[in-house]
C-alpha positions as CSV (number, residue, x, y, z in Angstrom):
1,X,-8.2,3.9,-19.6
2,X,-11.1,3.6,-21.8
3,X,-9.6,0.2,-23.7
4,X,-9.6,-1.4,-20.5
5,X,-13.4,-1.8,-20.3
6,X,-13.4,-4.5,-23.1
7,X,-11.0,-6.8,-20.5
8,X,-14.1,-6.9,-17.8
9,X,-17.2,-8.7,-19.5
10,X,-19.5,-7.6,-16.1
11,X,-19.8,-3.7,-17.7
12,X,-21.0,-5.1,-20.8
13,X,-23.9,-6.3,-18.9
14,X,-24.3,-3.3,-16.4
15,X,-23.0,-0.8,-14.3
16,X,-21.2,-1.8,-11.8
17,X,-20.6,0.3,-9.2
18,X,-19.3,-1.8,-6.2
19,X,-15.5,-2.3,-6.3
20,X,-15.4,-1.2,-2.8
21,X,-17.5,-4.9,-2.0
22,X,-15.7,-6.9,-4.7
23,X,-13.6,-6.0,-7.7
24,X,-13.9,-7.4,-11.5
25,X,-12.0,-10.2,-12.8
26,X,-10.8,-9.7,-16.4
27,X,-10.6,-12.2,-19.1
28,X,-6.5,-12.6,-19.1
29,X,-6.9,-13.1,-15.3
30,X,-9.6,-16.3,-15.7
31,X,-7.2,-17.6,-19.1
32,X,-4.7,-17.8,-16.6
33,X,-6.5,-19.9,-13.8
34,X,-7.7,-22.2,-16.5
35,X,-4.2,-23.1,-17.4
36,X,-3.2,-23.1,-14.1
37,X,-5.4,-26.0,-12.7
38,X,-4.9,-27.9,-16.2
39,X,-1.1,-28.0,-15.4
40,X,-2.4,-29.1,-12.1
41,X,-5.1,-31.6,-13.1
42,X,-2.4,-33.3,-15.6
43,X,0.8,-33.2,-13.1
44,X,-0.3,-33.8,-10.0
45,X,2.1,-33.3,-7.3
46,X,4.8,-33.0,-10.1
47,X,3.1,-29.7,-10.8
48,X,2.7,-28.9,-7.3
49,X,6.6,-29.8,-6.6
50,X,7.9,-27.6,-9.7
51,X,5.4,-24.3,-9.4
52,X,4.6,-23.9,-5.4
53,X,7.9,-22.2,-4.3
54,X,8.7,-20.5,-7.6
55,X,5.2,-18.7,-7.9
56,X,4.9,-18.3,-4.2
57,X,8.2,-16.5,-3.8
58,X,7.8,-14.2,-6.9
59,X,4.4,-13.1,-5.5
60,X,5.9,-12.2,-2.2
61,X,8.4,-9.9,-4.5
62,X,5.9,-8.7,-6.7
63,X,3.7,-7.4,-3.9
64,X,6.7,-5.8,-2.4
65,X,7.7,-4.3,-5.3
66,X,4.3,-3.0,-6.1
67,X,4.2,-1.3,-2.8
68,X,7.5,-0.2,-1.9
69,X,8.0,-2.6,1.0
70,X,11.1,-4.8,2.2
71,X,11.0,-8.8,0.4
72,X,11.4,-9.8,3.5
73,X,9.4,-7.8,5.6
74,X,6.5,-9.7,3.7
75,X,3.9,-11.9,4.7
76,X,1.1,-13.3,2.2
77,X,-1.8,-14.0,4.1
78,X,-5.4,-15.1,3.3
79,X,-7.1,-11.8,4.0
80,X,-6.6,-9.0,6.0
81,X,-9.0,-10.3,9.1
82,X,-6.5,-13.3,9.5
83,X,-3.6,-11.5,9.3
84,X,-4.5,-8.7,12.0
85,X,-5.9,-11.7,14.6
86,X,-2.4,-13.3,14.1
87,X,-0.5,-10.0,14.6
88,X,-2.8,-8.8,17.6
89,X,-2.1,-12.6,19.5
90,X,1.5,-10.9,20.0
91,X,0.6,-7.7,21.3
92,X,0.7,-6.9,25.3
93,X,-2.7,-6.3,26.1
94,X,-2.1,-3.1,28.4
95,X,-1.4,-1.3,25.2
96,X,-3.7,1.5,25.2
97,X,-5.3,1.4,21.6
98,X,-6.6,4.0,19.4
99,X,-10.0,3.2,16.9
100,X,-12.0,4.7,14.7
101,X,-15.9,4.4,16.1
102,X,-17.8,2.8,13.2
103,X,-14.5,1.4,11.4
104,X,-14.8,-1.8,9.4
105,X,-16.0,-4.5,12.0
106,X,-12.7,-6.3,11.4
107,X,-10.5,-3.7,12.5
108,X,-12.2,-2.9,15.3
109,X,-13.3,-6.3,16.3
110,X,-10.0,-8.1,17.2
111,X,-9.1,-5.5,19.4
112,X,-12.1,-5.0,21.3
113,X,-12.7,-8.8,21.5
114,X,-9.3,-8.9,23.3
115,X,-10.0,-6.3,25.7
116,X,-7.3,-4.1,24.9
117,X,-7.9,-0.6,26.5
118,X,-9.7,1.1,23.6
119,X,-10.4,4.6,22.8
120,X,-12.2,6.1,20.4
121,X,-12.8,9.0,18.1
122,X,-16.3,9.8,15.8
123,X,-15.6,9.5,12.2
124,X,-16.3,13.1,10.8
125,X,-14.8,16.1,9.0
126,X,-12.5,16.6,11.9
127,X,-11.4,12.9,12.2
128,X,-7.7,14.4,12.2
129,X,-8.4,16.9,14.4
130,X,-9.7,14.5,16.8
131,X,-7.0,12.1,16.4
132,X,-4.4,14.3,17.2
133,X,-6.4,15.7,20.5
134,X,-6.8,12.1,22.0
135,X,-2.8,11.5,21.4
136,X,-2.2,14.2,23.2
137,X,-4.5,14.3,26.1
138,X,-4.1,10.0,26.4
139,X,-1.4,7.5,26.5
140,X,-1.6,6.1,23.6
141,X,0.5,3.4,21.8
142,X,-1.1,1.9,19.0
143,X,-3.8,3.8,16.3
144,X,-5.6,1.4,14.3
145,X,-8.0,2.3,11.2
146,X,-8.7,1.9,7.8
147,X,-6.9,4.1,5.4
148,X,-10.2,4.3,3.4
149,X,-13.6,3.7,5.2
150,X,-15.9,0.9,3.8
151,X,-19.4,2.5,4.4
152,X,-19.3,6.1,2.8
153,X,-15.1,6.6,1.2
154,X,-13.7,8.8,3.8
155,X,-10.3,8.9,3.3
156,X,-7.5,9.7,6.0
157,X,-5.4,12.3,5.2
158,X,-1.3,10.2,4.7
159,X,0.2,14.1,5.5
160,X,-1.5,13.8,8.6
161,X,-0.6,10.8,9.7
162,X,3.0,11.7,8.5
163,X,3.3,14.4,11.2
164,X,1.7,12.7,13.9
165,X,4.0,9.9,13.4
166,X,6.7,13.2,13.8
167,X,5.4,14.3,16.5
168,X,4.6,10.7,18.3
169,X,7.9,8.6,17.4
170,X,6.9,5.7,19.2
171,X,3.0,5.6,18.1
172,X,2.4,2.5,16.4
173,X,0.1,2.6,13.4
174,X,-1.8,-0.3,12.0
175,X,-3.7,0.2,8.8
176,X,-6.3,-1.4,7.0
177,X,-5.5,-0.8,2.9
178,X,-8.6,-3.1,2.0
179,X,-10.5,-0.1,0.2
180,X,-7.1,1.9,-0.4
181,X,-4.7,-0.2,-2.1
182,X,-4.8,-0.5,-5.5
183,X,-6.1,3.2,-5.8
184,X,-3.1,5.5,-5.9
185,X,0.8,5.2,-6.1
186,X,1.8,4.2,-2.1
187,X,5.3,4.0,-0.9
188,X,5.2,1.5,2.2
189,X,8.8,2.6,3.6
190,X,8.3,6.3,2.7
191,X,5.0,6.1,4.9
192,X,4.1,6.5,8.4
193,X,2.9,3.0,8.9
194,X,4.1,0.4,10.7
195,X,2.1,-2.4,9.6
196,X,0.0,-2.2,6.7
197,X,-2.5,-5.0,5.7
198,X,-5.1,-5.3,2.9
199,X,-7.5,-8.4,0.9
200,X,-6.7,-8.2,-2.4
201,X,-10.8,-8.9,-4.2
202,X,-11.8,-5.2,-3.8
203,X,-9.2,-2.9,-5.9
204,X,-6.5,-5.1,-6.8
205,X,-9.0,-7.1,-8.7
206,X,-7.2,-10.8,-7.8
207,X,-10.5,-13.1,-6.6
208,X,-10.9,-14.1,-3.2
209,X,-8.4,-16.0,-0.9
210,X,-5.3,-13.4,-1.1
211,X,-3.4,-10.7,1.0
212,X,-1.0,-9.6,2.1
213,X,0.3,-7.7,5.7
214,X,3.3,-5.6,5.1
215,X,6.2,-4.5,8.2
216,X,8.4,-2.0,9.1
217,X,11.7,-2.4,10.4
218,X,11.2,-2.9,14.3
219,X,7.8,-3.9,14.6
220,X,8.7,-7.0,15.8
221,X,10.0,-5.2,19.0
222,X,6.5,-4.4,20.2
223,X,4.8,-7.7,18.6
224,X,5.5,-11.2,20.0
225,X,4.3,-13.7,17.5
226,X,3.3,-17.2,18.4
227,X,2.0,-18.6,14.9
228,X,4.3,-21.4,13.6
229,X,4.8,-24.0,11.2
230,X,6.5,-25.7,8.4
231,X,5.8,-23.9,5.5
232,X,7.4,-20.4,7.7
233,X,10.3,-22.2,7.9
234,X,10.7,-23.1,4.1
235,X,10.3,-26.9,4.9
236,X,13.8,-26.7,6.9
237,X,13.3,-29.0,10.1
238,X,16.1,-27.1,11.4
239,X,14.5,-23.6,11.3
240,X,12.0,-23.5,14.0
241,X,13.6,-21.2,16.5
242,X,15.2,-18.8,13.3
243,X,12.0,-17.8,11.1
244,X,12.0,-14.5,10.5
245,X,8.7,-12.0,11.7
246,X,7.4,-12.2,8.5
247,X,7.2,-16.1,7.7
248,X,5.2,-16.4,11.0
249,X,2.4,-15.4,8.9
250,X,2.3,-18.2,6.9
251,X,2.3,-21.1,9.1
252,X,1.1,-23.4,6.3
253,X,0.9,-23.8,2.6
254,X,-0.3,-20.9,0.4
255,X,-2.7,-21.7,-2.5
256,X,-1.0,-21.3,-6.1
257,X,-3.9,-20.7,-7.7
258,X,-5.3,-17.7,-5.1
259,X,-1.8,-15.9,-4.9
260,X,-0.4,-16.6,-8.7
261,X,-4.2,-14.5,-9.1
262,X,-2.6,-11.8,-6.9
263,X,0.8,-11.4,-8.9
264,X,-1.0,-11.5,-12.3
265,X,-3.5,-8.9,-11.4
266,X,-0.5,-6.5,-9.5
267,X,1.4,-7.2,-12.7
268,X,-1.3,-6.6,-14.9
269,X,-1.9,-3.0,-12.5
270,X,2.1,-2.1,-12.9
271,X,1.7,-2.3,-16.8
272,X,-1.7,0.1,-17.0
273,X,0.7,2.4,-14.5
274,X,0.3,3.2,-10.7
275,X,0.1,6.9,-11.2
276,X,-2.0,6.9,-14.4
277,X,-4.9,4.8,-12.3
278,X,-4.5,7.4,-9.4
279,X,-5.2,10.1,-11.6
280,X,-8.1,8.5,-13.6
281,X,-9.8,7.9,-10.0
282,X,-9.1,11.5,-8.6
283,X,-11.0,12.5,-11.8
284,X,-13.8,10.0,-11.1
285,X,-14.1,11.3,-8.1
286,X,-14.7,14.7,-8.6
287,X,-17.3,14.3,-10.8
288,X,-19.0,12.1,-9.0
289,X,-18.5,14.6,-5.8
290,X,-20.7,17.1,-7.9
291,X,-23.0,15.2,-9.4
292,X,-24.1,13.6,-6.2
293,X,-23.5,16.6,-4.3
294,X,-25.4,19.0,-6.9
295,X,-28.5,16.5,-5.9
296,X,-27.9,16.8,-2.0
297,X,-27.1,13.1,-1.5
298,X,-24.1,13.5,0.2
299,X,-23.6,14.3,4.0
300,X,-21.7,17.5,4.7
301,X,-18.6,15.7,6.1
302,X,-18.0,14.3,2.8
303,X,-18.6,17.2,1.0
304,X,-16.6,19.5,2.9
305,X,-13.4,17.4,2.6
306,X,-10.6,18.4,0.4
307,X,-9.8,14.7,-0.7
308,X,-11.9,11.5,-1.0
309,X,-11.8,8.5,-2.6
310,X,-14.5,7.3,-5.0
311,X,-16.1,5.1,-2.7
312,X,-20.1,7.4,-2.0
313,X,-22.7,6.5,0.5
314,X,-25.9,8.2,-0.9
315,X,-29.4,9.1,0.7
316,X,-31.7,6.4,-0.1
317,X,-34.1,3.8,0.8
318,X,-34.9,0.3,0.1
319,X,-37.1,1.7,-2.8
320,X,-34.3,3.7,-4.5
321,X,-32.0,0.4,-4.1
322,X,-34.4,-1.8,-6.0
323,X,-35.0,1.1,-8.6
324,X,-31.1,1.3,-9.1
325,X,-30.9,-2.7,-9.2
326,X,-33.8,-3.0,-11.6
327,X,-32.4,-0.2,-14.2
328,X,-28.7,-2.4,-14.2
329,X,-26.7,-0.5,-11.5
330,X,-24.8,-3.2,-9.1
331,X,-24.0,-1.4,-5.5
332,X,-24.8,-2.3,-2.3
333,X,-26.8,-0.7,1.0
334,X,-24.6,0.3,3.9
335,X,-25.4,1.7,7.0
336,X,-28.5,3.8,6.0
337,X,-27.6,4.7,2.4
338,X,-26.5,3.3,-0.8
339,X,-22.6,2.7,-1.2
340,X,-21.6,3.3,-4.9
341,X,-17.9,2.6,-5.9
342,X,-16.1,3.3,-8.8
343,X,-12.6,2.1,-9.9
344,X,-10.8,3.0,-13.5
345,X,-12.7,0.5,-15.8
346,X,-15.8,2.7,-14.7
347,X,-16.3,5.7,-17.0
348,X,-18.6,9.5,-16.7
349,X,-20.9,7.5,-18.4
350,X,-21.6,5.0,-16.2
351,X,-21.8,8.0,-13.4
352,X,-24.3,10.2,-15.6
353,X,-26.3,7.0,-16.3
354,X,-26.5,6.7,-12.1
355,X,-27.5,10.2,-11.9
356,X,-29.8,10.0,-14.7
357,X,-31.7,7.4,-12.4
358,X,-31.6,9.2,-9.6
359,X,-33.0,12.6,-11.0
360,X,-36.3,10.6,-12.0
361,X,-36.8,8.9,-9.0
362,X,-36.3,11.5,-6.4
C-alpha cells in the first residue's frame, strides 16, 4: 500500500497518527466534491431533481455491498449518535441492558439518559470473561458496546460474541463500528450482530456528515420506531403506514454531497481490497505492539491480548504531547495518555519516527 501515500497530501506534511479521531481525505475524493457542487451551483434544482435519488440509492447499495448487509435492511444516517437515539426511542425501557463502563460516551449515553436498567462490566483483559458471567448470572436482553474502543484500541473478540450469541439466541447486540469499520473484511449477515452502526470520518475516510446503521432480519420485533417522514416514504403520500424499518431512519432528505463522499471513499476502499487493508493493519499493529511495548508504554491489558487493533493509548503527559506535536506527529490525549492511530496510508516509518521521539524524551 506504499503508492497510496501520494493520494493523502496531510503525510507529506507530517505524521499523522489519528485516524481513530478523523481519517484523511485524498485528492480524488476532494476532485470529486468540486465537481459535485459545480453541477450543483450551475443546475440548481435540475441538478438536485436528476442526481438525489440516483446517488442516494447507489450509496445505500454500495454500503451494503461493502459490508455484507441486506439493501434493504439499510439506513443511511448522519452519524452513528443519531442513528442509535432514533433506534433506542423504540425500545421498551424494562429491557435490562448490558454496557461497557468507560465505552464511547455515545454508546453509553442514550441508554443511561433513558433510564434503561443498566449493567455494567470493567473494560480489561477479561472483558469476555466478564461478559459472559453477567449473561449468565442477570437477565439480560440487550449488550451494547463498541466493537473497537475509542480511548486505548481494545478490540472485542467477533468469535466471542459468535458463541454468546449461540449460547444466548435471543440476546440482542448493538454495536458501535465507528473505530472498526473500514479496518478488516466484515460480513454483516455472517455476524452475531443485530444492529450494527458506524460514522464514516474515522476509517472509511468519507468527511463528516455520513453513516450508516445496518439490521438484521427481526430486529424490528423488539424495536418500535416512531421517526417518520417524506423522504422514508420515497416521496409517496400514500406510504405512510407501509415504510419499511429501515427508511424510518431517514425521515428527511440526505445530503448528496456527504453520502456521494461515502460511496466514493467505500468504492475507492473495495478497489485497494478489503482483505489486503486488513492485513496491512494487522502488520501495523504488531509493530507498533513491540515498539511501544519494548518502551513500557503500554498497560498490561493491552499487551496481554492476543488481537488489537492499531488504535494505542500511551503513558504520557501534557509535556510529551507538546513534544510529539512540535516534532510533526498529529494524535490526540485521551483519558490520561496519548491515543496514537494508524491506518494503511501510515507506514514503519512513520511508527519508528514516533518511537524515535519518544526514546529521547523519556
Amino acid at each position: 500500500m506504499v503508492n497510496t501515500r501520494k493520494h493523502f497530501p496531510v503525510l507529506s506534511q507530517y505524521v499523522y497518527a489519528n485516524t481513530a479521531s478523523a481519517g484523511l481525505l485524498n485528492d480524488d475524493l476532494m476532485e470529486w466534491r468540486q465537481e459535485h457542487d459545480m453541477d450543483y451551483l450551475i443546475g440548481g434544482s435540475n441538478f438536485r431533481n436528476k442526481v438525489a435519488e440516483k446517488l442516494i440509492g447507489e450509496t445505500r447499495e454500495t454500503v451494503a455491498g461493502f459490508f455484507g448487509a441486506k439493501k434493504e435492511n439499510t439506513a443511511l444516517v448522519q452519524n452513528f449518535t443519531l442513528g442509535l437515539n432514533m433506534l433506542l426511542e423504540g425500545l421498551d425501557k424494562k429491557e435490562r441492558v448490558l454496557l461497557v463502563k468507560d465505552d464511547y460516551p455515545s454508546v453509553n449515553w442514550p441508554f443511561e439518559y433513558r433510564g434503561f436498567p443498566l449493567s455494567y462490566v470493567a473494560l480489561s483483559e477479561n472483558l469476555e470473561a466478564n461478559i459472559l458471567h453477567k449473561l449468565k448470572s442477570e437477565d439480560i436482553s440487550v449488550l451494547a458496546l463498541s466493537l473497537v474502543q475509542w480511548t486505548n484500541g481494545f478490540k472485542i473478540n467477533m468469535k466471542f460474541l459468535s458463541k454468546i450469541k449461540e449460547e444466548f439466541p435471543n440476546l440482542k447486540i448493538i454495536a458501535d463500528g465507528t473505530q472498526y469499520c473500514g479496518t478488516c473484511d466484515f460480513d454483516f449477515e455472517r455476524s452475531p450482530i443485530d444492529v450494527l452502526g458506524a460514522s464514516a470520518y474515522k476509517w472509511l475516510l468519507s468527511g463528516y456528515g455520513n453513516g450508516f446503521m445496518l439490521f438484521k432480519d427481526g430486529v424490528q420485533d423488539m424495536f418500535s420506531v416512531k421517526t417518520i417522514g417524506f423522504n422514508g416514504s420515497g416521496h409517496d403520500l400514500g406510504a405512510r403506514d407501509k415504510l419499511s424499518f429501515a427508511r424510518h431512519f431517514e425521515p428527511g432528505h440526505l445530503d448528496t454531497l456527504t453520502f456521494g463522499s461515502m460511496k466514493f471513499s467505500l468504492d475507492y476502499l473495495t478497489k485497494l481490497g478489503k482483505g489486503a487493508i486488513e492485513e496491512r493493519l494487522q502488520t501495523l499493529s504488531r509493530y507498533a505492539m513491540e515498539g511501544f511495548g519494548g518502551l513500557g508504554l503500554l498497560s498490561d491489558d493491552i499487551v496481554k491480548r492476543k488481537e488489537h487493533s492499531t488504535i494505542f493509548n500511551i503513558q504520557g503527559n501534557d509535556a510529551l504531547f507538546q513534544e510529539l506535536t512540535e516534532y510533526g506527529v498529529i494524535c490526540s490525549q485521551r483519558g490520561k495518555g496519548i491515543r496514537l492511530s494508524f491506518h494503511f496510508y501510515n507506514n514503519e516509518g512513520d511508527i519508528d519516527e514516533v518511537l524515535r521521539i519518544l526514546k529521547t524524551a523519556l
